[in-house]
N, C-alpha and C positions, 0 to 999 in steps of 0.2 A: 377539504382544506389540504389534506393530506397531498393528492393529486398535482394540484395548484404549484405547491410546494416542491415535489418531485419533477414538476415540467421545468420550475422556473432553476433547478438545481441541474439538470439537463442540460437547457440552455447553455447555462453560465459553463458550464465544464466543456462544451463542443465549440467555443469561443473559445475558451484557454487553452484546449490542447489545437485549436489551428491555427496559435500565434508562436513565432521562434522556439523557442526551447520549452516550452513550460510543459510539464508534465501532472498538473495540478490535482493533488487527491481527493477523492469524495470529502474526507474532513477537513482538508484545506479550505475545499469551494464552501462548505457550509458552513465557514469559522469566518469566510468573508463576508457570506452575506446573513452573515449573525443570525443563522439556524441552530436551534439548541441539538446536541448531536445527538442522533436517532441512529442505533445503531441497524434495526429493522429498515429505515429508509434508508440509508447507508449503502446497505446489501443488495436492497431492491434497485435504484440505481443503477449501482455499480454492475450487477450482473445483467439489466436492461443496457445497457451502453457498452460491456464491454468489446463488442464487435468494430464497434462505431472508433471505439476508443483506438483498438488496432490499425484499423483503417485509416483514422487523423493520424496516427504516428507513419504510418507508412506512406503517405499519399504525396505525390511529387510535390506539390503545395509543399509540406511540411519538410520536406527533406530539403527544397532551395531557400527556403528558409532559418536553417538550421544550419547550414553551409555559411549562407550571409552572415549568420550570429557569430560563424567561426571566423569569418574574413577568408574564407576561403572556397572554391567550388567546391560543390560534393563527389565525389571520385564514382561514380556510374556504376564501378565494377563491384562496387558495395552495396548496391542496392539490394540483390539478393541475400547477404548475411546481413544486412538490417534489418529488412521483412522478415526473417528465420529467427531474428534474438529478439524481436517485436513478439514473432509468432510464440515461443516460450511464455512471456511475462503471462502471468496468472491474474485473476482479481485480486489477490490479497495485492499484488503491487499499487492499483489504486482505490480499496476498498480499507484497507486500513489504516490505522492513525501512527503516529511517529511512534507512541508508547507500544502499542501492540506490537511493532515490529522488534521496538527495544527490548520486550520480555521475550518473545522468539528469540532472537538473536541471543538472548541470554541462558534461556535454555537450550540451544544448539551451543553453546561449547560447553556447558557442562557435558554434555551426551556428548561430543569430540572429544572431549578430553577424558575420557571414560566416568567422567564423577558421576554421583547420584545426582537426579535433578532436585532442581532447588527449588523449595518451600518458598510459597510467595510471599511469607515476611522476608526471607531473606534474597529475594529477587527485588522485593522495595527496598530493601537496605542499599542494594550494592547499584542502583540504578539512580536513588533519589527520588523514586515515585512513589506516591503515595498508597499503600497497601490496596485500598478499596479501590485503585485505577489498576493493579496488577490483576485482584479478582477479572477485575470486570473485563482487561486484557484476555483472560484465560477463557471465558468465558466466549470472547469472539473468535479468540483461537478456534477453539473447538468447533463452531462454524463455519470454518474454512477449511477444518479434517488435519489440521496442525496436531492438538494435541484432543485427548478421548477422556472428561473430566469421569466420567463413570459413574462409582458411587461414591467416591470421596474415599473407598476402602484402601487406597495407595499410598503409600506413604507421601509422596505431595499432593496428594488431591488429586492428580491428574496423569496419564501418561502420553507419550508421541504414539503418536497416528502409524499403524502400519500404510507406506505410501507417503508419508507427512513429507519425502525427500523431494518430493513433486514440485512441493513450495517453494524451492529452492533454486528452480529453471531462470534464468534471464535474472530480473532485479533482486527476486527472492525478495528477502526482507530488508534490502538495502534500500534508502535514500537520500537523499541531497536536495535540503532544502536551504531556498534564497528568500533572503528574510529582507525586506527592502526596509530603507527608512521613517518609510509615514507605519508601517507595522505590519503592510502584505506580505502575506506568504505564500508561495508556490514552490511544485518541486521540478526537480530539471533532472536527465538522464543519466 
């Protein structure tokens, strides 16, 4: 069933990224086609297609496409610094969820700003999310070499990843999502 599930989640994401703008994430596509979210399938996915995924972003298809979205030609001499900030973006750019990137994001300025990193009660506090989705955040974090939960012997639970700056190439944990009116959501660059 699993499989099934993984083809058919494939599918649907090698369609959305070879249409205009859409940059549409593993949990976007699975929130479409009302999959309960599996963070293991998620991963497995995302790191089976990430090539693919490069590839639809870069692919003359995709870029005169992208131009027309803009109303305007693509400027040719760009093509090479778009393949190169293509070539940065990481999986976490489309392997994880708007929240996980909100708790990265949250713990990167505390660590910019020189503060202690912040206790996930108070990462749910200041975010709006719900405690048990910051765990569970931290959690995928560490899956992607962001932060090292350890043994809990830290005072938040967890530390940044030596390397963790890695994440931060191309989209890093940024996005920009288009929320249409019937309720679709995808992300754009």
């Amino acid at each position: 069933m699993e499989t099934k599930t993984a083809d058919r989640l494939r599918e649907f994401l090698l369609r959305e990224w070879s249409s205009g703008l859409r940059l549409t994430t593993v949990p976007q596509a699975m929130a479409r086609l009302e999959l309960a979210d599996d963070v293991r399938l998620r991963w497995r996915v995302a790191k089976g297609l990430e090539a693919l995924w490069r590839d639809a972003l870069t692919s003359p298809e995709k870029r005169r496409r992208i131009a027309q979205a803009l109303g305007r030609p693509f400027d040719e001499s760009q093509i090479e610094q778009f393949r190169g900030q293509v070539g940065t973006w990481n999986i976490a750019a489309v392997a994880l969820s708007e929240d996980e990137k909100l708790v990265a994001r949250h713990i990167l300025l505390h660590q910019q700003r020189g503060l202690l990193l912040p206790h996930p009660p108070d990462t749910a506090k200041a975010l709006g999310i719900p405690l048990r989705k910051v765990q569970r955040a931290l959690r995928v974090l560490a899956k992607v070499g962001f932060v090292d939960l350890g043994d809990g012997g830290s005072s938040p639970g967890y530390v940044l990843t030596e390397g963790h700056e890695e994440l931060l190439e191309g989209l890093g944990f940024m996005f920009h999502t288009v929320s249409l009116e019937t309720g679709e959501q995808f992300g754009v660059p």
